[in-house]
C-alpha positions in Angstrom: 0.0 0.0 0.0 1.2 3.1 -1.2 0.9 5.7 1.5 0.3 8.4 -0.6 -3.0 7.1 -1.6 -3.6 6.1 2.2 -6.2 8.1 4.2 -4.4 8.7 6.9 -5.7 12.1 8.7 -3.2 12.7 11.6 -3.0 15.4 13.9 0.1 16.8 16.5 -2.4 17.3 19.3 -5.0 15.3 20.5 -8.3 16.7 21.3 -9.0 18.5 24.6 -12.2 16.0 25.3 -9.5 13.2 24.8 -8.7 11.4 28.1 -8.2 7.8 27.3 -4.2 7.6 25.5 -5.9 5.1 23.6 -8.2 7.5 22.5 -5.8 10.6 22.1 -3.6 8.0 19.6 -6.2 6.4 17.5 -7.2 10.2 16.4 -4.0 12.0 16.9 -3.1 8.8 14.3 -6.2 9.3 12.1 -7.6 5.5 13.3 -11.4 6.8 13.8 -13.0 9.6 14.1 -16.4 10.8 16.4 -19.3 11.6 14.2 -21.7 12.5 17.3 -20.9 11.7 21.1 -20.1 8.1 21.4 -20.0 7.3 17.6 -17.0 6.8 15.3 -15.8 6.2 12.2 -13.3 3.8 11.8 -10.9 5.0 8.9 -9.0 2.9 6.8 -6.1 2.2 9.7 -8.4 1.5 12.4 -10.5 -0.6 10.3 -7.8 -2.7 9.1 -6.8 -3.5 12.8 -10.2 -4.1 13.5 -10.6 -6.7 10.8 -7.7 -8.5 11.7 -9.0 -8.3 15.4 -11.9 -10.1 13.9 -9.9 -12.3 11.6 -8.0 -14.0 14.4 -11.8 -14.2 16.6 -13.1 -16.4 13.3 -9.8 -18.3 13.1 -10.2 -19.5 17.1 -14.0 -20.1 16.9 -13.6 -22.3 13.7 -11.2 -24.1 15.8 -13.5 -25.6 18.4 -16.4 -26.0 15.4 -18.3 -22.7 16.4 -19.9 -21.0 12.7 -20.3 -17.6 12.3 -23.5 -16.1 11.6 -25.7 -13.0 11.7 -28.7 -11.7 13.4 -30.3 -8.4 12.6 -29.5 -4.9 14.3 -33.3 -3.8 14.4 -35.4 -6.2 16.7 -38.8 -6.6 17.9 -39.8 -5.4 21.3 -42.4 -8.2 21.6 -39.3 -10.7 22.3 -37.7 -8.5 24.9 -41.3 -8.2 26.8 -41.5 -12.2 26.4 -38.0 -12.5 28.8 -38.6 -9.6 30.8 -35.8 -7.6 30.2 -37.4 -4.9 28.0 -38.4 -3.0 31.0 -35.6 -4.0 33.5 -32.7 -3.6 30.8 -33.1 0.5 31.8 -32.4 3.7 29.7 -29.5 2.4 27.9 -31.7 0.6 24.7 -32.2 2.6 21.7 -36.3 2.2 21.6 -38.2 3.4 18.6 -41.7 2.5 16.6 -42.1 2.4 12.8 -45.1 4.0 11.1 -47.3 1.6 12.0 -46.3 2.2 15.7 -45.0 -1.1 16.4 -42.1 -1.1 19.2 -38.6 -1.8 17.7 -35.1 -1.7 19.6 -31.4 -1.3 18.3 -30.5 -4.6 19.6 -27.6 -4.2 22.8 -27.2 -8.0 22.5 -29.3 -10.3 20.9 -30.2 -13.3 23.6 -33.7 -12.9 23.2 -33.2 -13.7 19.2 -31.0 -16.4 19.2 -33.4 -18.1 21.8 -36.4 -17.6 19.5 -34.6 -19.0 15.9 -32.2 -21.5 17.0 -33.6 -22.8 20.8 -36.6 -22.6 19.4 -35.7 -24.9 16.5 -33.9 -27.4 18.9 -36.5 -30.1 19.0 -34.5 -33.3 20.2 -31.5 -33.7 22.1 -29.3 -35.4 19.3 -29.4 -31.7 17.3 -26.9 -30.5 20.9 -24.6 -29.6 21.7 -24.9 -26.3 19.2 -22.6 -23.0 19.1 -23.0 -19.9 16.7 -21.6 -16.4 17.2 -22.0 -13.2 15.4 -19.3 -10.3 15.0 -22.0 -7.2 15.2 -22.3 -3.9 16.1 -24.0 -3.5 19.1 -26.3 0.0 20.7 -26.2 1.2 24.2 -27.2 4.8 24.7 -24.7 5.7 27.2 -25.4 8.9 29.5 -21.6 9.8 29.2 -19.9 7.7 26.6 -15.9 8.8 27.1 -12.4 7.5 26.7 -13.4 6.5 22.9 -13.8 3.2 21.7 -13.8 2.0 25.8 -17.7 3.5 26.2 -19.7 4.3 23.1 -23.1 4.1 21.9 -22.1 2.3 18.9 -19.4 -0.3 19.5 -18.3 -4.0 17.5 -19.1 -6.9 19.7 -18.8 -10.8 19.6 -21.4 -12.2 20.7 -22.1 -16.0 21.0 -24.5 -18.3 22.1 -23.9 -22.1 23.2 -26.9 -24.7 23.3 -26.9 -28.0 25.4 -29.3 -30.7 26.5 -27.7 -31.1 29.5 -25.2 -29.8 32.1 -22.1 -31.4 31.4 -22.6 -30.7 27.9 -22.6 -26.9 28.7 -19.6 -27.4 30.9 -17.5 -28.3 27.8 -19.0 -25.9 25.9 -18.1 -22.9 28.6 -14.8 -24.6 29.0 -13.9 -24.7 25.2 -14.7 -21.1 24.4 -13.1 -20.0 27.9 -9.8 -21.4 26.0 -10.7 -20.1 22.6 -10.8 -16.9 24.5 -7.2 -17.3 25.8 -6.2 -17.5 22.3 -7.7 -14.7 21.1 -6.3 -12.4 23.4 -2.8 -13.4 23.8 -3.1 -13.5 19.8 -4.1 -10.0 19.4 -0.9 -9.0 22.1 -3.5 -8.4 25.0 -2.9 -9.5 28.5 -6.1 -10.9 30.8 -6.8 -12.0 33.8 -10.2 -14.2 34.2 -12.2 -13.0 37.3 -15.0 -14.0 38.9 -17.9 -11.5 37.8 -21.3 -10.0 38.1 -23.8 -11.4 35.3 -26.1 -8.1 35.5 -28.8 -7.7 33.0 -27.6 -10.8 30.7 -29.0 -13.4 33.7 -27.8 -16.6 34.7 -25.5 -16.8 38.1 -22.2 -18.4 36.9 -19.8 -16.0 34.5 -16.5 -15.0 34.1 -14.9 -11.7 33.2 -11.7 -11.3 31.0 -10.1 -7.8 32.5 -7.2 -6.3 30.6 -5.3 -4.3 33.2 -4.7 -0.3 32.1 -4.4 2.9 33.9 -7.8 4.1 32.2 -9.5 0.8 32.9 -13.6 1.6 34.7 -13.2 -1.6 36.9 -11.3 -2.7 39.7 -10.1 -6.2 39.6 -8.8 -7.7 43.2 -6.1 -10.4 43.1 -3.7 -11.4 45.1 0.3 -12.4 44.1 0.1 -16.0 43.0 -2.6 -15.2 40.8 -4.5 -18.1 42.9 -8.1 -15.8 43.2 -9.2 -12.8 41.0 -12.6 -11.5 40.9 -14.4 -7.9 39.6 -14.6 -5.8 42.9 -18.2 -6.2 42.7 -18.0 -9.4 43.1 -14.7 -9.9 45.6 -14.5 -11.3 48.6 -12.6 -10.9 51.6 -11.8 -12.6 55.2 -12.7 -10.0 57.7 -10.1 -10.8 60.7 -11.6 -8.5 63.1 -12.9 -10.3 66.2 -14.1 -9.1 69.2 -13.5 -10.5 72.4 -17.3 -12.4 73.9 -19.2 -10.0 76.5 -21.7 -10.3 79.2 -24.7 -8.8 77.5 -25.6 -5.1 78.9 -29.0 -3.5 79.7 -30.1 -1.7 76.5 -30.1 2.1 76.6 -31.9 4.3 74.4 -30.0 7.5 73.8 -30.3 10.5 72.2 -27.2 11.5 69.0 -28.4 14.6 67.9 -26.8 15.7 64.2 -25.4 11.9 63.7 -26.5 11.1 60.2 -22.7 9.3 59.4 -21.0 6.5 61.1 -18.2 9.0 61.9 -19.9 11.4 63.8 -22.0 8.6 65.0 -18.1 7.3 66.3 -17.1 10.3 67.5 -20.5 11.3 69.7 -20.7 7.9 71.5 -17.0 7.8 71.8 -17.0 4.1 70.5 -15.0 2.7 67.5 -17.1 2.1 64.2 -16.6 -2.0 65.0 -19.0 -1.1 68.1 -21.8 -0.1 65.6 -24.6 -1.9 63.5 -25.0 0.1 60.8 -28.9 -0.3 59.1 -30.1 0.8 55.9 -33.6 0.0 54.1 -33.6 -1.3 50.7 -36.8 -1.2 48.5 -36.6 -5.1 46.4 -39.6 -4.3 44.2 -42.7 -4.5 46.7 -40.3 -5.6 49.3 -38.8 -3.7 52.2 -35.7 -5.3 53.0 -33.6 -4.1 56.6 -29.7 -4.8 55.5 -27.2 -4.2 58.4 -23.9 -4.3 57.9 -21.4 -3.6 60.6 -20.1 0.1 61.2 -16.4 -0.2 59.6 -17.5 -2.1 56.3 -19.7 -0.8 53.1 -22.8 -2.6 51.1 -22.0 -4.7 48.3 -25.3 -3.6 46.2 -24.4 -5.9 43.6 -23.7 -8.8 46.1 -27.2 -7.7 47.6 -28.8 -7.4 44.6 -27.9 -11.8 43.5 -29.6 -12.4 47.3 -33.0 -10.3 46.8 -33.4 -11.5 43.1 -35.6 -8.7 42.3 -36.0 -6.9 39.4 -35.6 -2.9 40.7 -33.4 -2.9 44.1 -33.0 0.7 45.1 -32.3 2.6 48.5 -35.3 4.2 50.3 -35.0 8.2 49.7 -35.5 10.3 53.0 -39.1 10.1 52.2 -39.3 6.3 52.3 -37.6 6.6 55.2 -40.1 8.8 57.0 -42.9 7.2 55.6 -41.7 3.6 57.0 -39.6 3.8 59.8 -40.3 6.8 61.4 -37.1 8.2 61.0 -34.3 10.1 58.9 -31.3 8.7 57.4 -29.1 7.5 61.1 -31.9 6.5 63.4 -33.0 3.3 61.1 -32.6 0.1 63.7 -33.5 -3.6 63.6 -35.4 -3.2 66.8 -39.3 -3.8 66.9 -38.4 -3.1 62.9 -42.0 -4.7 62.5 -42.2 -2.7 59.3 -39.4 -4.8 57.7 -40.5 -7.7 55.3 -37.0 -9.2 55.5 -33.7 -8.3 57.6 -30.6 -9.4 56.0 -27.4 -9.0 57.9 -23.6 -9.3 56.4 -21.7 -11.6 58.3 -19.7 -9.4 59.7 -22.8 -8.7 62.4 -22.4 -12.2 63.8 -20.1 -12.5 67.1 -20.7 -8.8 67.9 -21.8 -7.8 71.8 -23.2 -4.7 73.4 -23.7 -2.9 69.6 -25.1 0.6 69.0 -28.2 0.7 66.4 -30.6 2.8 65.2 -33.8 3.1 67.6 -36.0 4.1 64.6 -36.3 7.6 65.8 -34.2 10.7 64.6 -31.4 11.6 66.0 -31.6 8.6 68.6 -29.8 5.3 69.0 -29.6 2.4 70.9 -26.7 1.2 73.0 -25.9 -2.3 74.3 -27.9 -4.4 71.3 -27.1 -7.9 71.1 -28.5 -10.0 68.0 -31.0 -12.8 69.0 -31.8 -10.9 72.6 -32.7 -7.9 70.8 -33.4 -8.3 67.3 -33.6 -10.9 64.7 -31.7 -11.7 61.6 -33.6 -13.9 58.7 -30.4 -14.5 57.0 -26.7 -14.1 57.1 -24.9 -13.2 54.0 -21.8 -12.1 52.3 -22.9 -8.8 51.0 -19.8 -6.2 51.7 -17.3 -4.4 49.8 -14.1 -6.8 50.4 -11.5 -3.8 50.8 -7.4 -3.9 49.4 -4.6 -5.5 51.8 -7.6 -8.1 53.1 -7.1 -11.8 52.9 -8.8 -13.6 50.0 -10.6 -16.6 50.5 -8.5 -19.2 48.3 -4.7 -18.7 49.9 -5.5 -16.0 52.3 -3.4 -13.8 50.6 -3.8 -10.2 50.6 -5.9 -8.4 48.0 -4.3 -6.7 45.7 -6.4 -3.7 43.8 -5.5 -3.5 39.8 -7.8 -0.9 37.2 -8.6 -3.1 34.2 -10.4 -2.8 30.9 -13.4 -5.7 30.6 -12.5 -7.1 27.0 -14.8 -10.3 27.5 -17.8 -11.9 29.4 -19.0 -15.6 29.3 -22.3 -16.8 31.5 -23.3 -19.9 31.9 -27.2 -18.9 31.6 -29.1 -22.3 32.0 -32.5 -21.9 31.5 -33.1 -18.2 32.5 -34.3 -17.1 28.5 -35.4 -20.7 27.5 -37.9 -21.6 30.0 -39.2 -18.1 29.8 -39.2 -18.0 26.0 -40.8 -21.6 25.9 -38.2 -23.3 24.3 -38.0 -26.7 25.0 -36.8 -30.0 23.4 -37.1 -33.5 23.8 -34.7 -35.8 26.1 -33.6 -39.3 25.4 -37.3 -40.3 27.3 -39.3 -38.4 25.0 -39.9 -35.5 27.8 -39.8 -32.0 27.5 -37.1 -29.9 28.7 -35.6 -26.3 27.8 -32.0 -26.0 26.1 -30.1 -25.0 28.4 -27.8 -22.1 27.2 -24.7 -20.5 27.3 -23.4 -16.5 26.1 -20.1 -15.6 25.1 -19.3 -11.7 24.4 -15.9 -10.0 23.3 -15.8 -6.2 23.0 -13.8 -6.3 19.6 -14.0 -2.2 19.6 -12.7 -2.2 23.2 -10.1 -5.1 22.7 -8.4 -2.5 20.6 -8.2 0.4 22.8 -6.7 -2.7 25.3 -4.0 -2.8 23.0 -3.0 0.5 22.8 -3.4 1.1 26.8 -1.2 -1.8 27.2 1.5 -0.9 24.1 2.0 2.5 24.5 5.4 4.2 23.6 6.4 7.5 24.1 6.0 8.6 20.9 2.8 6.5 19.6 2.4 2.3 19.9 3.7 -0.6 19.2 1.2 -2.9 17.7 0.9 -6.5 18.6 2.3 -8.4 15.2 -1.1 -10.3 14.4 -3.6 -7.0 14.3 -0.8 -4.2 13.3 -2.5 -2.6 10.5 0.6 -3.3 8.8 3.7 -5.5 9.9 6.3 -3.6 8.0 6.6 0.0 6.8 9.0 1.3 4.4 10.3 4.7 4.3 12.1 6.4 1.8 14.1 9.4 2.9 14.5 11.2 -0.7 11.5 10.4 -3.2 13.7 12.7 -6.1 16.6 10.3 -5.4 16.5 7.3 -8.0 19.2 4.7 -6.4 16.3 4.8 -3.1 13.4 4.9 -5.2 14.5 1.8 -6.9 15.5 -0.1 -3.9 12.3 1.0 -1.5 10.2 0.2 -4.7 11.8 -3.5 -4.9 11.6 -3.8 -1.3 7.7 -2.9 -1.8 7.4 -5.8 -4.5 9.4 -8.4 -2.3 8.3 -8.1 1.0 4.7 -7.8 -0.4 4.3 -10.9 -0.8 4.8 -12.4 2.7 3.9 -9.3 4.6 1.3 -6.5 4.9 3.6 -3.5 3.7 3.1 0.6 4.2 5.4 2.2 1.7 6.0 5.7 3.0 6.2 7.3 -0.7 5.1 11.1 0.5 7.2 13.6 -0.5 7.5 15.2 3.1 9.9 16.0 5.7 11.7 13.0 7.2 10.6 14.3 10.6 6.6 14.2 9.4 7.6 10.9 7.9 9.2 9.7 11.5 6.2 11.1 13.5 3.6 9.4 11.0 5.3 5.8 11.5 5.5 6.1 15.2 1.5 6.2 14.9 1.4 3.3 12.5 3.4 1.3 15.2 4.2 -1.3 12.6 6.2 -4.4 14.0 9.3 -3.9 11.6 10.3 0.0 10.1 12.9 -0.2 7.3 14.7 3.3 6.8 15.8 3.6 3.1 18.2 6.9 3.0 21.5 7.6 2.1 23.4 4.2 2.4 21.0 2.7 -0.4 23.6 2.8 -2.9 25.3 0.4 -0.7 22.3 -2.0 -0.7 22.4 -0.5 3.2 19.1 0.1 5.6 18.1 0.9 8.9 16.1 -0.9 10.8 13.9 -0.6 14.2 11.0 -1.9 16.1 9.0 0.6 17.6 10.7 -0.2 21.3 13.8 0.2 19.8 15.8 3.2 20.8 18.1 3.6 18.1 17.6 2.0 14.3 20.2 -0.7 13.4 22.1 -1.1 10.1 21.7 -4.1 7.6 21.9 -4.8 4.7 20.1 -6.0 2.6 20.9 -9.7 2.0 20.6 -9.6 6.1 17.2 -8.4 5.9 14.9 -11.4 5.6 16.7 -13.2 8.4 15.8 -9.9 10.3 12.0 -10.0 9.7 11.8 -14.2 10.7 13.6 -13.7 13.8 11.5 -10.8 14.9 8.2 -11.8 13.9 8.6 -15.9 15.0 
């Protein structure tokens, strides 16, 4: 590819808006650029990485017998209703109606689909097991889409979708595109860790992240040094060491905190340490009202709480709620004579406590010297906190070790959750009906790439991973009036075409524009043809590199197979 007749738009500053470094390079390198907020074009650099991205996904997927195939972008409300989640997916679907006012929706992810044409179509158990995936772009109107490619409305996603007639069948199935994954991002040059994650909106209870650790990664990963546990911090847990020493139960005493709305002042009033308090706050679980304590030191896990209650809206009761219910303002909520609770649910961290100070369900007043069981009742005892950095993890005891990360990929095991809903059963080997049981496999191709740049930074562009470098080598030719270069760079071109995907810097420019530009490129191999070209003499550098070797060019072949494997 000549690179005068590349479109290659680059710029020497980034824009203002730009936060991401992946973003500032992929437009400072003319990669993509935004249409509207959270919307880009992908010019012809950033679309060739992104089709080798997807080149090497279809490679790995035809290895464990997966076929592609594709679904379309504009789908049917009626389906989302059937499983529910048209309602409890939230403000982040693209809803519209056509002329006739039927309900339509720019499809996120396309569960709901898949279930009605293939599970639906899976009438015996000898058509399963069945995989299919799709390389789509996806829609999620995002409130603040930022740091590029990471959170846009518009975005490239795999998305796959396993079918089984039975568990162990969908174990294999998780298992082999859990490896296929592997591949595909050490492949493309990115580094994951798999961690125990949150299935949110998709359903099902058992999934697995793949985080790409980066400065400008949204989520926080906890691991600990051997690599022995890792989970997304919404999801972590922790061994709380604190223990406090058994005590004679104390007459209760109601007292009165005036201005004590936070643990701290709380602390600070009563003279006590925050391990001495029961902190209580009420949760609205759909119709429910749930009474969640949690001692005084620790936070709620919402999204721990949220897998217990298994309701479709979980929010916190507003001051009002509060009032309404209790009796009280934020502070004075208590588990004592909490008649008005439907359900108390209490982290574990309450168990073992004595003489504790909680809410008497009055403002500004609190209890002192509640003891569970004596006092108040618990209906069930739960992991449900924020496990915090430097704690012990619960595999090796190891402590926790905090890491911001990029999520890249997401496999659930779903089970039944869209099948049984959806009505989409098949026959076992006893003739009986039962629903497929299903898996879903998702990569963020879009966001894979902005891994790789986070993670292959330089500091003067990137140096692309070998297997989705728009190109592997780029020639540059110092002198385009000078014949003995233009005849050696233009044979170079022909040769090294034929193995290699080849940039041939042919622009009559400056050789520090020419320099700049092929920083951005960040191709694996840059061959330098300048002055020594009548000596059949090049230079040579990867983009790590800090000064460009010599070779000739007999040498130069042997060069290219060494560095590239």
């Amino acid at each position: 590819m000549r690179q005068s007749k590349f479109f290659m738009p680059t710029l020497k500053e980034a824009p203002a808006d730009a936060v991401a470094e992946s973003h500032k390079l992929m437009i400072r390198g003319g990669y993509i650029r935004q249409v509207t907020a959270g919307v880009y074009a992908y010019l012809p650099l950033g679309y060739r990485v992104l089709r080798k991205a997807e080149g090497i996904i279809e490679q790995e997927m035809d290895r464990i017998n997966v076929p592609e195939m594709i679904m379309p972008h504009l789908l049917p409300a009626t389906l989302w209703q059937e499983s529910g989640r048209y309602k409890k997916y939230g403000a982040e679907m693209f809803k519209l109606n056509d002329r006739h006012g039927r309900e339509s929706l720019l499809g996120p992810t396309h569960e709901e689909t898949f279930t009605e044409i293939v599970a639906k179509n899976l009438k015996s158990y000898k058509q399963m097991p069945l995989a299919l995936y799709q390389i789509q772009t996806k829609f999620r109107d995002e409130n603040r889409p930022r740091f590029g490619l990471l959170r846009g409305r518009e975005f490239v996603m795999l998305d796959g979708y396993s079918f089984a007639a039975n568990r162990e069948q969908l174990d294999e199935q998780f298992d082999d595109q859990k490896s296929a994954y592997f591949k595909i991002f050490k492949r493309a040059g990115v580094t994951v860790h798999p961690v125990i994650a949150d299935s949110g909106t998709m359903g099902g209870k058992n999934s697995t992240e793949f985080q790409a650790p980066a400065a400008i990664g949204e989520d926080t990963i906890a691991t600990n040094e051997k690599g022995t546990y890792a989970a997304n911090l919404e999801m972590a847990k922790s061994i709380d060491n604190f223990k406090q020493e058994p005590e004679e139960p104390k007459e209760l005493n109601k007292v009165a905190t005036p201005d004590c709305d936070t643990i701290e002042k709380l602390a600070k009033f009563l003279d006590v340490p925050a391990t001495r308090i029961v902190k209580s706050i009420l949760y609205i679980a759909d119709d429910q009202k749930v009474l969640v304590l949690i001692r005084g030191d620790k936070q709620i896990n919402e999204v721990k709480l949220g897998h217990i209650l298994d309701a479709d809206e979980v929010r916190e009761a507003d001051a009002e709620d509060l009032e309404a219910i209790t009796g009280s303002a934020k502070g004075g909520v208590g588990p004592i004579n909490a008649n008005w609770a439907d359900k108390i649910i209490a982290d574990e961290t309450v168990k073992n406590l004595y003489n504790v100070v909680v809410g008497a369900n009055k403002t500004d007043y609190q209890y002192k010297n509640a003891n569970l069981d004596r006092d108040f009742k618990v209906d069930e005892f739960a992991d449900i906190r924020v496990a915090n950095e430097g704690e012990p993890d619960p595999v090796d005891h190891l402590p926790l070790k905090f890491t911001t990360s990029i999520e890249v990929g997401h496999i659930f095991k779903l089970g039944t959750y869209y099948t049984k809903t959806m009505g989409a059963d098949f026959l076992d080997q006893n003739g009986k009906a039962q629903p497929v049981i299903m898996g879903s496999y998702g990569i963020g191709v879009t966001r894979m790439l902005s891994a790789a740049v986070e993670q292959h930074l330089t500091e003067r562009g990137v140096a692309w991973p070998k297997e989705i470098a728009p190109f592997t080598i780029h020639l540059i030719q110092m002198k385009m009036k000078d014949d003995v270069q233009t005849e050696l760079a233009e044979k170079l071109e022909k040769e090294l075409s034929a193995k290699y995907d080849v940039l041939y810097d042919d622009r009559n420019e400056r050789p520090g524009v020419k320099f700049n530009d092929a920083d951005l490129v960040g191709a694996p191999i840059r061959i330098t043809i300048g002055r020594d070209a009548k000596d059949n003499i090049v230079e040579v550098k990867q983009p790590t590199d800090e000064k460009a070797a010599k070779l000739s060019v007999d040498e130069l072949e042997a060069y290219i197979s060494e560095k590239l494997g």
